[in-house]
mmCIF file of the N, C-alpha and C atoms, coordinates in Angstrom:
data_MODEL
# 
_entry.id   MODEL 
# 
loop_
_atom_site.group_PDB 
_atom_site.id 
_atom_site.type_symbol 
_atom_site.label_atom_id 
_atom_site.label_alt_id 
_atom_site.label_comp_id 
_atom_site.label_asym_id 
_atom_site.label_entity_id 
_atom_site.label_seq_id 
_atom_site.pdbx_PDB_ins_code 
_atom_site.Cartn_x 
_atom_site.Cartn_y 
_atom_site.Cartn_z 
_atom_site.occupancy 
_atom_site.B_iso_or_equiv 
_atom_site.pdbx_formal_charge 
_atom_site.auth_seq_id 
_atom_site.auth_comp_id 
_atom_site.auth_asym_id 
_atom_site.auth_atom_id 
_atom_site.pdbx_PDB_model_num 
ATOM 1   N N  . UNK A 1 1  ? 73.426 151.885 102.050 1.00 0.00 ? 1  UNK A N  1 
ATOM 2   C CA . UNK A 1 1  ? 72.486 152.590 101.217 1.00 0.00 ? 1  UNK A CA 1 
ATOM 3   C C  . UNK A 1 1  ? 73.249 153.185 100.044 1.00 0.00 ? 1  UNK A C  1 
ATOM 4   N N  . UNK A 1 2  ? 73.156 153.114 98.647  1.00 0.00 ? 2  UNK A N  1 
ATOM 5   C CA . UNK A 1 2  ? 73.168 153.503 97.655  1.00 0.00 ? 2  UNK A CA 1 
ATOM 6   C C  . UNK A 1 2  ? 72.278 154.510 96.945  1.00 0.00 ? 2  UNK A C  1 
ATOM 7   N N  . UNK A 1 3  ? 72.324 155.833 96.748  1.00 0.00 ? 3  UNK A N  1 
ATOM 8   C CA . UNK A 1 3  ? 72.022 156.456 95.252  1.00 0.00 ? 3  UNK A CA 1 
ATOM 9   C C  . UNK A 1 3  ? 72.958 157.037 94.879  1.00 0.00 ? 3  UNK A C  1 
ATOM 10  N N  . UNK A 1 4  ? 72.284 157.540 93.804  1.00 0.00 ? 4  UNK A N  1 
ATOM 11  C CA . UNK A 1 4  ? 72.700 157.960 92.574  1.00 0.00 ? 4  UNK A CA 1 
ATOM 12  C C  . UNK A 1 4  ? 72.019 158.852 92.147  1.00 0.00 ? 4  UNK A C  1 
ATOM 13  N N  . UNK A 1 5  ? 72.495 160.444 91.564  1.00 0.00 ? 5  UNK A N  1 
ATOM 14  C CA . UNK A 1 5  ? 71.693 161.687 91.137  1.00 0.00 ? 5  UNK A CA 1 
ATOM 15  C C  . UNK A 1 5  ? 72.751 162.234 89.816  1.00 0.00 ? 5  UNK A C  1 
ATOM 16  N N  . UNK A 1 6  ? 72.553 163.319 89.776  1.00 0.00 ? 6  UNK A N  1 
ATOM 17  C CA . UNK A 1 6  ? 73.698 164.383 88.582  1.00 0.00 ? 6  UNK A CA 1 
ATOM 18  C C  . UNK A 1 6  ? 73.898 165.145 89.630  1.00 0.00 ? 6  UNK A C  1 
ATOM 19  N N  . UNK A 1 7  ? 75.359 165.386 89.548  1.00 0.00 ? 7  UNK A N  1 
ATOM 20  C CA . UNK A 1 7  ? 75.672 167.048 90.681  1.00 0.00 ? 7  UNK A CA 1 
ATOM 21  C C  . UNK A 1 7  ? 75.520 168.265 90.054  1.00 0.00 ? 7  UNK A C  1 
ATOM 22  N N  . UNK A 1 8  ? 75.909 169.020 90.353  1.00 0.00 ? 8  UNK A N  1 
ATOM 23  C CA . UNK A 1 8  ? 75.786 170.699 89.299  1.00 0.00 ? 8  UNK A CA 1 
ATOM 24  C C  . UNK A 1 8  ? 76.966 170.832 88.244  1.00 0.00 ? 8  UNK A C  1 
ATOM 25  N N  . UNK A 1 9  ? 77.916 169.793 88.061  1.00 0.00 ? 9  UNK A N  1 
ATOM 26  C CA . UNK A 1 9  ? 78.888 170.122 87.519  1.00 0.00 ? 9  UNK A CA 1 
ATOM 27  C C  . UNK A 1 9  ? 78.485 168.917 86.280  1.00 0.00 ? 9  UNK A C  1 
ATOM 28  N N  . UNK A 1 10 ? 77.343 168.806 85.747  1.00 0.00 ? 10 UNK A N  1 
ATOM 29  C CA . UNK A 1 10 ? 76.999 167.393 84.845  1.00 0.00 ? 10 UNK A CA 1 
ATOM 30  C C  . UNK A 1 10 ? 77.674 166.433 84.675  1.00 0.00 ? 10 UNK A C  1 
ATOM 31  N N  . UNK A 1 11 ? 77.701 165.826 85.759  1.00 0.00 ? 11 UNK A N  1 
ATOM 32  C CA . UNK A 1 11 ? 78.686 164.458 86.089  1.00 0.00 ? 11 UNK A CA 1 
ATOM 33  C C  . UNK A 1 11 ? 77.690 163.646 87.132  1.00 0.00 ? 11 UNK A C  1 
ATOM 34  N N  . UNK A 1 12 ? 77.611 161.955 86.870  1.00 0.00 ? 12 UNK A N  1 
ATOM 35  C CA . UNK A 1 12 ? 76.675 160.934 87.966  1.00 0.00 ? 12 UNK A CA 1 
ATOM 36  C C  . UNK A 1 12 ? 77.551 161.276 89.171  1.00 0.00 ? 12 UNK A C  1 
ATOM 37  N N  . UNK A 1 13 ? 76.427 161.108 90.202  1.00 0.00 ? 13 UNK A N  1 
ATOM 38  C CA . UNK A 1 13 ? 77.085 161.136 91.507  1.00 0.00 ? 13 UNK A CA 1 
ATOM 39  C C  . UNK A 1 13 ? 76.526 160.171 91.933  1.00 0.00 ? 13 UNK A C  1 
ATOM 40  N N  . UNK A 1 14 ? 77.838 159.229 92.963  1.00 0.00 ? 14 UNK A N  1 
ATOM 41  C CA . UNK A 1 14 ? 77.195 158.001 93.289  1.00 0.00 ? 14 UNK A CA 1 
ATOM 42  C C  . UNK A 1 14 ? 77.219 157.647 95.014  1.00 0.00 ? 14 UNK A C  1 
ATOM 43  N N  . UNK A 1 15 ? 76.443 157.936 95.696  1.00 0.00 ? 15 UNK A N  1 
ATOM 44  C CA . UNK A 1 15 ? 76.785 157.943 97.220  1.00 0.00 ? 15 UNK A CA 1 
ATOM 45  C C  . UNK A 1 15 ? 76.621 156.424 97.867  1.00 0.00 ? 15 UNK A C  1 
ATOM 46  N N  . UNK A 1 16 ? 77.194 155.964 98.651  1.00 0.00 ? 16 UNK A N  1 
ATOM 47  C CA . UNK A 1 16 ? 77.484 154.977 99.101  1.00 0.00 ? 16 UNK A CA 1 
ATOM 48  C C  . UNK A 1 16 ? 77.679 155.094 100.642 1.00 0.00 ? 16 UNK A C  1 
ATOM 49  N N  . UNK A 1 17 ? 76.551 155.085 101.322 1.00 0.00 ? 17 UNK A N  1 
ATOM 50  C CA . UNK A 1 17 ? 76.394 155.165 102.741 1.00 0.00 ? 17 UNK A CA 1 
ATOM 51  C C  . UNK A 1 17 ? 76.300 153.927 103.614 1.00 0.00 ? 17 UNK A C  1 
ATOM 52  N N  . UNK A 1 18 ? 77.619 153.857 104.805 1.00 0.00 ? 18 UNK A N  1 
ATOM 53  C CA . UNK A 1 18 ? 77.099 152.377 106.039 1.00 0.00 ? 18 UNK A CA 1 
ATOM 54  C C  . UNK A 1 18 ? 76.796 152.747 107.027 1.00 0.00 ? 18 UNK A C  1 
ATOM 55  N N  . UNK A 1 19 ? 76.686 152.030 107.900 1.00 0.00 ? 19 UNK A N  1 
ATOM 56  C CA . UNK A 1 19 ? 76.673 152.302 109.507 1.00 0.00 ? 19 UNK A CA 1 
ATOM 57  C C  . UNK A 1 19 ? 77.421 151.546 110.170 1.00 0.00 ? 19 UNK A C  1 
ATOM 58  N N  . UNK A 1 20 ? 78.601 151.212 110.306 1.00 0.00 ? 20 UNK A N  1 
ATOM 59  C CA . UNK A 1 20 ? 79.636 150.449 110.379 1.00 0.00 ? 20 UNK A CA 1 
ATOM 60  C C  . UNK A 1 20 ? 80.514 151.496 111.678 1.00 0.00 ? 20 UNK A C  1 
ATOM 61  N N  . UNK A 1 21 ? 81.599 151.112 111.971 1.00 0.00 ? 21 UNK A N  1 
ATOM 62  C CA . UNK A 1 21 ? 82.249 151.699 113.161 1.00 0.00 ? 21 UNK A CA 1 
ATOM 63  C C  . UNK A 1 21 ? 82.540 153.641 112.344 1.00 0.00 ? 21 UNK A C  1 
ATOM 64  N N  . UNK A 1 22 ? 83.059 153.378 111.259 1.00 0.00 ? 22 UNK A N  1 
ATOM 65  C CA . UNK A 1 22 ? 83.161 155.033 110.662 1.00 0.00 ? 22 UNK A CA 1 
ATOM 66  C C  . UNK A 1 22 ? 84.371 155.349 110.638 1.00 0.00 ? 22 UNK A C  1 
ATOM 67  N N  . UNK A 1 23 ? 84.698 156.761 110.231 1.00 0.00 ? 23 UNK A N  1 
ATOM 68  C CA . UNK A 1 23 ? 86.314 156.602 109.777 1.00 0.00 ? 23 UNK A CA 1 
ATOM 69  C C  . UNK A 1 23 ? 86.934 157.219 110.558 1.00 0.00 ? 23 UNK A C  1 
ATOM 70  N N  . UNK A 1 24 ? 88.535 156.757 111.068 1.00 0.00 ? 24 UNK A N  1 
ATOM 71  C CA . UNK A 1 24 ? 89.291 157.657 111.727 1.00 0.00 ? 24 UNK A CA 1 
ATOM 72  C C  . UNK A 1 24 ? 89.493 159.121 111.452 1.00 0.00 ? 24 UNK A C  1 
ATOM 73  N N  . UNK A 1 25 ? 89.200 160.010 112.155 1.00 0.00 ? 25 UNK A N  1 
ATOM 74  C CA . UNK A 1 25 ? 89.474 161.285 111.336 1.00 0.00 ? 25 UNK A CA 1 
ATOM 75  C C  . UNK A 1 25 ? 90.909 162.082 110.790 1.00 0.00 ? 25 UNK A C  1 
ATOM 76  N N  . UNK A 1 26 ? 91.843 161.060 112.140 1.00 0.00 ? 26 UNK A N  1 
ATOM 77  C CA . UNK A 1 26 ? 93.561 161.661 111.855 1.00 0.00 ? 26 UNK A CA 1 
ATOM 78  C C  . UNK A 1 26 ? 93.719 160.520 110.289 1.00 0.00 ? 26 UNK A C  1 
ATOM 79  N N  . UNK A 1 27 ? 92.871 159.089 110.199 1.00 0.00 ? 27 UNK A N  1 
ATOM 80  C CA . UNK A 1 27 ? 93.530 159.115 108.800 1.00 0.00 ? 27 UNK A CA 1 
ATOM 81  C C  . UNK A 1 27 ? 92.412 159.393 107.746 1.00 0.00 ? 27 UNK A C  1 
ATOM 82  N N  . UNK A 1 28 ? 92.040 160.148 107.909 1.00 0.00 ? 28 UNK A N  1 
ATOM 83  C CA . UNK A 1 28 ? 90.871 160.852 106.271 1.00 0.00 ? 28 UNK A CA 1 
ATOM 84  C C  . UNK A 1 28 ? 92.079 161.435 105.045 1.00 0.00 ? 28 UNK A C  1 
ATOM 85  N N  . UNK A 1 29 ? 92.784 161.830 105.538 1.00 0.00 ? 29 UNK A N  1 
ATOM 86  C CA . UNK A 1 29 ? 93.868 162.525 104.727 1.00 0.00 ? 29 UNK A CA 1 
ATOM 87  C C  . UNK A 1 29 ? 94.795 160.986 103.496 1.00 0.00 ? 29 UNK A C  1 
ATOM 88  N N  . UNK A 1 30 ? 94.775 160.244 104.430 1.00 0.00 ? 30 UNK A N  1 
ATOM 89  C CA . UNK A 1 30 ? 95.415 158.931 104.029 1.00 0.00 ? 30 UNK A CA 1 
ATOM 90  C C  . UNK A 1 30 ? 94.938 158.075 103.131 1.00 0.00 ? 30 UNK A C  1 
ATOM 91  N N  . UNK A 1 31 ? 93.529 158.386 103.739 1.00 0.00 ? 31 UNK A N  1 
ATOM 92  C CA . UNK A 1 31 ? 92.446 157.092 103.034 1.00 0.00 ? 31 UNK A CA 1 
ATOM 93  C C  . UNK A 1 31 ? 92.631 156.449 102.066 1.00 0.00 ? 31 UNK A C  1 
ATOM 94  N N  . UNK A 1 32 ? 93.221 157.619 100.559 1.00 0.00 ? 32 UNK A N  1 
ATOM 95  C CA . UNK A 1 32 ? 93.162 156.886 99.622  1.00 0.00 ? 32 UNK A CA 1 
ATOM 96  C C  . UNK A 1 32 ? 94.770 156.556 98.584  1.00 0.00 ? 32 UNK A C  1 
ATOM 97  N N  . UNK A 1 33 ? 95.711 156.737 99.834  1.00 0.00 ? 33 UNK A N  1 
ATOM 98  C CA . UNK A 1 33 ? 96.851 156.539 99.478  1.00 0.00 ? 33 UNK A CA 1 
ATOM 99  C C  . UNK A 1 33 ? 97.222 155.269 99.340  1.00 0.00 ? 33 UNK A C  1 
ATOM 100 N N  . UNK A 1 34 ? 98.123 154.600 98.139  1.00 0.00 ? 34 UNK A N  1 
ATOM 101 C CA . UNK A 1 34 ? 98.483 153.320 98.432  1.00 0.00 ? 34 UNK A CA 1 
ATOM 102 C C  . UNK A 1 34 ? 98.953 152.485 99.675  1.00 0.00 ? 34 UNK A C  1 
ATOM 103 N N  . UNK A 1 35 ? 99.019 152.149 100.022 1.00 0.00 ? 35 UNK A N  1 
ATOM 104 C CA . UNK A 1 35 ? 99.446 151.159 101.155 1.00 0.00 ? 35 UNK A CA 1 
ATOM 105 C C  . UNK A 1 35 ? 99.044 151.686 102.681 1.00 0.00 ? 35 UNK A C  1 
ATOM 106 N N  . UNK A 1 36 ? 98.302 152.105 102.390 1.00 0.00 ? 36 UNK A N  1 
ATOM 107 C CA . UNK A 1 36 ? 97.828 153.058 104.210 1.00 0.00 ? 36 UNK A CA 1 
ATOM 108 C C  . UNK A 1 36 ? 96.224 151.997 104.198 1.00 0.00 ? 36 UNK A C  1 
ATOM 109 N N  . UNK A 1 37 ? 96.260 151.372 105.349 1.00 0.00 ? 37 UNK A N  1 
ATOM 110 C CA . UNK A 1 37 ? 95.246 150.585 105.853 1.00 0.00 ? 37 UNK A CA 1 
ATOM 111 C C  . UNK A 1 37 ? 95.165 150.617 107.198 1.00 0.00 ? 37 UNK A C  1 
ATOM 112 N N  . UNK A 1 38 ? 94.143 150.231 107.401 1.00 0.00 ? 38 UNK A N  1 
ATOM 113 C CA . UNK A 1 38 ? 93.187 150.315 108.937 1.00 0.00 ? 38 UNK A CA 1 
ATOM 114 C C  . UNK A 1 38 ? 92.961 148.802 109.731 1.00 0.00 ? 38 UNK A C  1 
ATOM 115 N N  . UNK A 1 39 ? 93.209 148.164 108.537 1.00 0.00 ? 39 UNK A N  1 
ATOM 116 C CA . UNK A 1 39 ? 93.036 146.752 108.737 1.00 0.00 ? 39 UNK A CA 1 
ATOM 117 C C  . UNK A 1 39 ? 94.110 145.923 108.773 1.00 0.00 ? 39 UNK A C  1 
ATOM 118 N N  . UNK A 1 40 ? 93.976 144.988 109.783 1.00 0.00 ? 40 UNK A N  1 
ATOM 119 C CA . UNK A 1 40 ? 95.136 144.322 110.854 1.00 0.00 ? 40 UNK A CA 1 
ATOM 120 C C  . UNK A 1 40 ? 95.787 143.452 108.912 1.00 0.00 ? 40 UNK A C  1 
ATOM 121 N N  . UNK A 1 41 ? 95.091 142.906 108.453 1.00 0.00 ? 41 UNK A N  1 
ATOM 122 C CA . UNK A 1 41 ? 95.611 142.141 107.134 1.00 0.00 ? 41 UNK A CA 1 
ATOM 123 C C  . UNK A 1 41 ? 95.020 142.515 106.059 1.00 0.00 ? 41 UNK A C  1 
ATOM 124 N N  . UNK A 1 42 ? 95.106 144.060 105.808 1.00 0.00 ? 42 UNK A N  1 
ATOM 125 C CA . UNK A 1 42 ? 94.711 144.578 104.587 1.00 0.00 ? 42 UNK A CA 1 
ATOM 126 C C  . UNK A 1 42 ? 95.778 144.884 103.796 1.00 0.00 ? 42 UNK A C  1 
ATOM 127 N N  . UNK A 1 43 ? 95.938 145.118 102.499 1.00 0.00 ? 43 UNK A N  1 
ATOM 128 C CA . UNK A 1 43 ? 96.561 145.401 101.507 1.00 0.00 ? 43 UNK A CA 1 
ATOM 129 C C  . UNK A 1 43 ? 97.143 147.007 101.283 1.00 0.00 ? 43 UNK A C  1 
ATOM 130 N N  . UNK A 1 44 ? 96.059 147.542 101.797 1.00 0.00 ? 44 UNK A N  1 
ATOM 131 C CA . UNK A 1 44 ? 95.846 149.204 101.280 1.00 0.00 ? 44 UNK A CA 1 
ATOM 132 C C  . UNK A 1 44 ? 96.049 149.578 100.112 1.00 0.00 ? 44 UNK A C  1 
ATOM 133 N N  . UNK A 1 45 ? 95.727 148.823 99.583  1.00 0.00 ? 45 UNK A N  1 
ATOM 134 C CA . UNK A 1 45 ? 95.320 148.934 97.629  1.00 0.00 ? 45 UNK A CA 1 
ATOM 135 C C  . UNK A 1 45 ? 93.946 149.138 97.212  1.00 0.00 ? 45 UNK A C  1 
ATOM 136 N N  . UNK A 1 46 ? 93.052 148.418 97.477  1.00 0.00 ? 46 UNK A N  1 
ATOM 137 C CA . UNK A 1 46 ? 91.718 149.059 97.379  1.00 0.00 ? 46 UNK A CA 1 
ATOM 138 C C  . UNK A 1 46 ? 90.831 150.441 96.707  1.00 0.00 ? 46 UNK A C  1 
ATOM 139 N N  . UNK A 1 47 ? 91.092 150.726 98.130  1.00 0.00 ? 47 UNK A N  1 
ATOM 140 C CA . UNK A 1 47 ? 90.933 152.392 97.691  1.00 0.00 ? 47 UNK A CA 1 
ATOM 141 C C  . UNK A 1 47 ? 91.669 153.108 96.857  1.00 0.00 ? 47 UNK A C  1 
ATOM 142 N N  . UNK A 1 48 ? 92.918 152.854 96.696  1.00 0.00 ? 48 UNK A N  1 
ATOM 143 C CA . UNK A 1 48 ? 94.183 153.615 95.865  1.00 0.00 ? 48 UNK A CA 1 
ATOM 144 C C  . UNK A 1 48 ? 93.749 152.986 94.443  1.00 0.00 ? 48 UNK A C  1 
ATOM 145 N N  . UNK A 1 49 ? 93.440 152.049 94.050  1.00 0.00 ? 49 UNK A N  1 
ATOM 146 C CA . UNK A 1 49 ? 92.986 151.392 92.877  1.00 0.00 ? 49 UNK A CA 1 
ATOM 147 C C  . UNK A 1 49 ? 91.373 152.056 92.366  1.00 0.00 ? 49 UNK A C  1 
ATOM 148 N N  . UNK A 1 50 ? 90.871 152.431 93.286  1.00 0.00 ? 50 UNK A N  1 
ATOM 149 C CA . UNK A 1 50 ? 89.139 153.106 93.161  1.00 0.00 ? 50 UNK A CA 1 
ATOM 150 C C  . UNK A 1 50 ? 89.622 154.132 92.738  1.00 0.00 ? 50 UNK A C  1 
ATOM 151 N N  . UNK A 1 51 ? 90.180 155.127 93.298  1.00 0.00 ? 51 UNK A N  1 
ATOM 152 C CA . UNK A 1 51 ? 90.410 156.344 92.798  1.00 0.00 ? 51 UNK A CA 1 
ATOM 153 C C  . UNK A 1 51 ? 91.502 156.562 92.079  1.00 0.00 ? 51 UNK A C  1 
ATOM 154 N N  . UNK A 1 52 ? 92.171 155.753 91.523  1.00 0.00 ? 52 UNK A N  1 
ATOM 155 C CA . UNK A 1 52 ? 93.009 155.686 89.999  1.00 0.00 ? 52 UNK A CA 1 
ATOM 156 C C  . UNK A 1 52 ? 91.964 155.612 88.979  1.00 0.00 ? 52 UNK A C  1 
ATOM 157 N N  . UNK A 1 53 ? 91.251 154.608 89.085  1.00 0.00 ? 53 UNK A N  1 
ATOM 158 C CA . UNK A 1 53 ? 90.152 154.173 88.132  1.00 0.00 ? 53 UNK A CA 1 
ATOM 159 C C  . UNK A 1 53 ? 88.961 155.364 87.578  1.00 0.00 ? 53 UNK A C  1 
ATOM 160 N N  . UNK A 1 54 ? 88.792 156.003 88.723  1.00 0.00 ? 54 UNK A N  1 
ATOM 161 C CA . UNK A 1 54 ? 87.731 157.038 88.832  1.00 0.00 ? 54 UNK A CA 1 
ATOM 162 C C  . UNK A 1 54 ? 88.407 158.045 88.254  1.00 0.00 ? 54 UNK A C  1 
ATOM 163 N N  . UNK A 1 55 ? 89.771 158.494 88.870  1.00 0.00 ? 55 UNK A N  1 
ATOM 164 C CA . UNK A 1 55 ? 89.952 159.562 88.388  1.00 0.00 ? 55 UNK A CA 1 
ATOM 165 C C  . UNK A 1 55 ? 90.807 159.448 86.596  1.00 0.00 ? 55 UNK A C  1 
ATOM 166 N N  . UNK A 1 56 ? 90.951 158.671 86.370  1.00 0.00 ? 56 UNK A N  1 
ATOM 167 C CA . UNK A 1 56 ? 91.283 157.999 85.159  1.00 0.00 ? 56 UNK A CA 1 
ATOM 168 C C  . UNK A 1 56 ? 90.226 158.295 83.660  1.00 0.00 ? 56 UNK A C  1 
ATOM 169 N N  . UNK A 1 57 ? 88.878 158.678 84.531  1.00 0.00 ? 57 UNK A N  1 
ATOM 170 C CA . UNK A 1 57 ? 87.379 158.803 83.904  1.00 0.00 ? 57 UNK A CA 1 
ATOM 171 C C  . UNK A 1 57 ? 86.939 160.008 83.803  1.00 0.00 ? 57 UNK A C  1 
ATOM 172 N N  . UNK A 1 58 ? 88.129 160.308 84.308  1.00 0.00 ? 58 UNK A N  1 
ATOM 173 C CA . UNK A 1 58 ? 87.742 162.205 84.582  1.00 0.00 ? 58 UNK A CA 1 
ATOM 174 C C  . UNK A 1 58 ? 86.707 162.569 86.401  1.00 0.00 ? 58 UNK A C  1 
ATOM 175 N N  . UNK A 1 59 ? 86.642 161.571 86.621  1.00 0.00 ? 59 UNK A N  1 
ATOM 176 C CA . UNK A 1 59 ? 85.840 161.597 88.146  1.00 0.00 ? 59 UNK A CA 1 
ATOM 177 C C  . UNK A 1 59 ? 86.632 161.813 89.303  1.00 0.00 ? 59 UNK A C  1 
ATOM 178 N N  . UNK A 1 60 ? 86.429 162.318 90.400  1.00 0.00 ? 60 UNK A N  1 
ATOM 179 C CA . UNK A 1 60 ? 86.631 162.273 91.621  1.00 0.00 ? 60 UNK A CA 1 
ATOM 180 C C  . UNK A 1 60 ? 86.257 161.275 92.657  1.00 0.00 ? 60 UNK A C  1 
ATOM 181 N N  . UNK A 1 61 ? 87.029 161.091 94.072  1.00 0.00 ? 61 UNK A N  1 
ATOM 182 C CA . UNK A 1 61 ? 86.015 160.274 94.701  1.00 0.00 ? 61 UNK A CA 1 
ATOM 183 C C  . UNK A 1 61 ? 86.862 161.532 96.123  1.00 0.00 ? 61 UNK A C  1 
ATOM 184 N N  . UNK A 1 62 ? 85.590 160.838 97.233  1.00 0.00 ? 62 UNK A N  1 
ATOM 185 C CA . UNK A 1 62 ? 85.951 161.557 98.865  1.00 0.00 ? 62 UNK A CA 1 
ATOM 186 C C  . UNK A 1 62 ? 85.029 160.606 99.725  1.00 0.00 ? 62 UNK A C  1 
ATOM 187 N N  . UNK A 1 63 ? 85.641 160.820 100.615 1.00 0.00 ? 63 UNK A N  1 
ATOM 188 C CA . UNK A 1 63 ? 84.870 160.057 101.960 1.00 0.00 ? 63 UNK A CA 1 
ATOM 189 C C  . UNK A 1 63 ? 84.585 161.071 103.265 1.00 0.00 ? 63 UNK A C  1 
ATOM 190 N N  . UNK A 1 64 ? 83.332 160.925 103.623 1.00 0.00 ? 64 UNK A N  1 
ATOM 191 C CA . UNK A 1 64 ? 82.886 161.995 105.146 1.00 0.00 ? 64 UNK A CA 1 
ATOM 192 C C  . UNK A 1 64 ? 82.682 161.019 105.700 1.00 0.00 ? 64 UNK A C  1 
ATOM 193 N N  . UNK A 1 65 ? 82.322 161.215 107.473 1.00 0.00 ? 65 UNK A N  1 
ATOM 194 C CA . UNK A 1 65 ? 81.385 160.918 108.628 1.00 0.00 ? 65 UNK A CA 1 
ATOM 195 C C  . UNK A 1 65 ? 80.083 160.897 108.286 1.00 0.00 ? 65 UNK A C  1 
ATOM 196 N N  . UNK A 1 66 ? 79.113 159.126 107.995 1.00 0.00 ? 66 UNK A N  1 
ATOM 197 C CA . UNK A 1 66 ? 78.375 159.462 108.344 1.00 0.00 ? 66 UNK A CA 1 
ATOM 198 C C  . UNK A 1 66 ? 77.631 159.237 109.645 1.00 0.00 ? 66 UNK A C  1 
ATOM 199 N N  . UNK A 1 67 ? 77.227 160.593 109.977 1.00 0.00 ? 67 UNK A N  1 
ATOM 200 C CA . UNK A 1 67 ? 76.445 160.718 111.448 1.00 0.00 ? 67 UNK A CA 1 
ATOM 201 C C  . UNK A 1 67 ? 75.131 160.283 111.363 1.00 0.00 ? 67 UNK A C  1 
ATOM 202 N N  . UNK A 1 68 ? 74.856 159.669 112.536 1.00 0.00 ? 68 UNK A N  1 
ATOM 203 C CA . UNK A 1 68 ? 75.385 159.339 113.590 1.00 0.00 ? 68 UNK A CA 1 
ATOM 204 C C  . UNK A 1 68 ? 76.705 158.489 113.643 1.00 0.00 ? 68 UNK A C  1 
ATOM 205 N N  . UNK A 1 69 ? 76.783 157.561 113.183 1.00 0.00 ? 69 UNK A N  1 
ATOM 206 C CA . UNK A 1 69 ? 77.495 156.350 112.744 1.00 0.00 ? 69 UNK A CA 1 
ATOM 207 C C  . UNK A 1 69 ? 77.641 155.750 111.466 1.00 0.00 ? 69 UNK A C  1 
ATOM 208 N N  . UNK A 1 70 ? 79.238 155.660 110.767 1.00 0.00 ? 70 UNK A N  1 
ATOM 209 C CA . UNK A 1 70 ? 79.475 155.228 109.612 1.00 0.00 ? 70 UNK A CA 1 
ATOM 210 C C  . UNK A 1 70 ? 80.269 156.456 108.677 1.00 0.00 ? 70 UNK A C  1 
ATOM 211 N N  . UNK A 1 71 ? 80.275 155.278 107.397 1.00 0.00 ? 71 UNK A N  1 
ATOM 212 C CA . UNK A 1 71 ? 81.001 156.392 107.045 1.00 0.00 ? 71 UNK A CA 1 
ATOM 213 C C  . UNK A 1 71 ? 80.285 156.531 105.736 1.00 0.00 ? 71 UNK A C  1 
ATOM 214 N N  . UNK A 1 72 ? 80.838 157.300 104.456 1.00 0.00 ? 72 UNK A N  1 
ATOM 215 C CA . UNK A 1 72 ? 79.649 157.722 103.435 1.00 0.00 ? 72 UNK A CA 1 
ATOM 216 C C  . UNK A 1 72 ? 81.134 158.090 102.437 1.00 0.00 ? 72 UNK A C  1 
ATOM 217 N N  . UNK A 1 73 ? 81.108 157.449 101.448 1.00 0.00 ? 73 UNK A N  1 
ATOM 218 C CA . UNK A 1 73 ? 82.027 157.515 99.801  1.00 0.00 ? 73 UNK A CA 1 
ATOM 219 C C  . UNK A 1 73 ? 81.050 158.076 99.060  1.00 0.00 ? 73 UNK A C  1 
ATOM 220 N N  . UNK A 1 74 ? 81.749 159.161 98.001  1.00 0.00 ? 74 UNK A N  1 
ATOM 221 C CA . UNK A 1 74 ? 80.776 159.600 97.241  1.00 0.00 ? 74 UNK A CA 1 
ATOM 222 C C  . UNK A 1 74 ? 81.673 159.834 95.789  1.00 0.00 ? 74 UNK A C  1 
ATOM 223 N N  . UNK A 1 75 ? 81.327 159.276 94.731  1.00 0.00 ? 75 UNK A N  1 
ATOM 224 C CA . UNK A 1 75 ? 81.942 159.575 93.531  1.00 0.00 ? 75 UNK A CA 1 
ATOM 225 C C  . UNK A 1 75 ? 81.358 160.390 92.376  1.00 0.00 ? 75 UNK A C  1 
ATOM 226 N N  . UNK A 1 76 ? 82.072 160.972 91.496  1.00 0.00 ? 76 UNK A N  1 
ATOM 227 C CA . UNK A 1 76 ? 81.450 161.531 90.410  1.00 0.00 ? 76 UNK A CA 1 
ATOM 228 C C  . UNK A 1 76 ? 82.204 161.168 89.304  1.00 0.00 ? 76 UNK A C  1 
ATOM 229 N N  . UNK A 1 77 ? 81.312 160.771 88.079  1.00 0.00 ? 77 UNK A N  1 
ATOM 230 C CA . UNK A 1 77 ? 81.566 160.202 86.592  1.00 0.00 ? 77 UNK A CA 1 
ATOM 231 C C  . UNK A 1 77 ? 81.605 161.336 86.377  1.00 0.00 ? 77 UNK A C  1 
ATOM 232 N N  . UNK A 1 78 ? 81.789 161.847 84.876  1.00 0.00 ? 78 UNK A N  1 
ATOM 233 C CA . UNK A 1 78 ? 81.340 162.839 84.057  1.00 0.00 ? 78 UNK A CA 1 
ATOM 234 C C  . UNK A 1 78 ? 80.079 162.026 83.089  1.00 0.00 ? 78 UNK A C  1 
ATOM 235 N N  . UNK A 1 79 ? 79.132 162.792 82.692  1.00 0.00 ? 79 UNK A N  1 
ATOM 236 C CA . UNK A 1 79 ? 78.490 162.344 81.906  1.00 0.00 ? 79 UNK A CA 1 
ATOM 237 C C  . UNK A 1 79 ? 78.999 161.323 80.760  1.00 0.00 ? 79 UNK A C  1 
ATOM 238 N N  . UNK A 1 80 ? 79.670 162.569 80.347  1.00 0.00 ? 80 UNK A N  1 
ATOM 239 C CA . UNK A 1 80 ? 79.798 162.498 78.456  1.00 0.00 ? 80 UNK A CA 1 
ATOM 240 C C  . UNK A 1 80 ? 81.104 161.891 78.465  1.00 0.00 ? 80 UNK A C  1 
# 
């Protein structure tokens, strides 16, 4: 599931919700470090490349639990 709103700080916010297995919680801290992966033949570039990009734009990104199951990315642009 995808939307998209303005947060209070006038910047797009873009949420990005699955229901997929969900995230380890000992690596939330990691998530978006280069080379830290979860996956048996992943890269762990990905994410480290999302949030270069984002924050490059003046944006943020973070990842929660979503409950019941899954997990939920949420970014913010700046408007202007």
């Amino acid at each position: 599931l995808i939307s998209t709103g303005k947060d209070g700080s006038d910047a797009v916010l873009v949420v990005v919700r699955d229901s997929g297995p969900g995230l380890d919680p000992e690596g939330l801290g990691r998530l978006f470090d280069a080379l830290y992966t979860t996956k048996p033949g992943g890269m762990g570039m990905g994410l480290s490349i999302c949030r270069s990009i984002i924050e490059a734009h003046g944006g943020r990104i973070w990842a929660t639990a979503n409950v019941p199951q899954g997990a939920v990315f949420q970014f913010t642009l700046p408007v202007g």
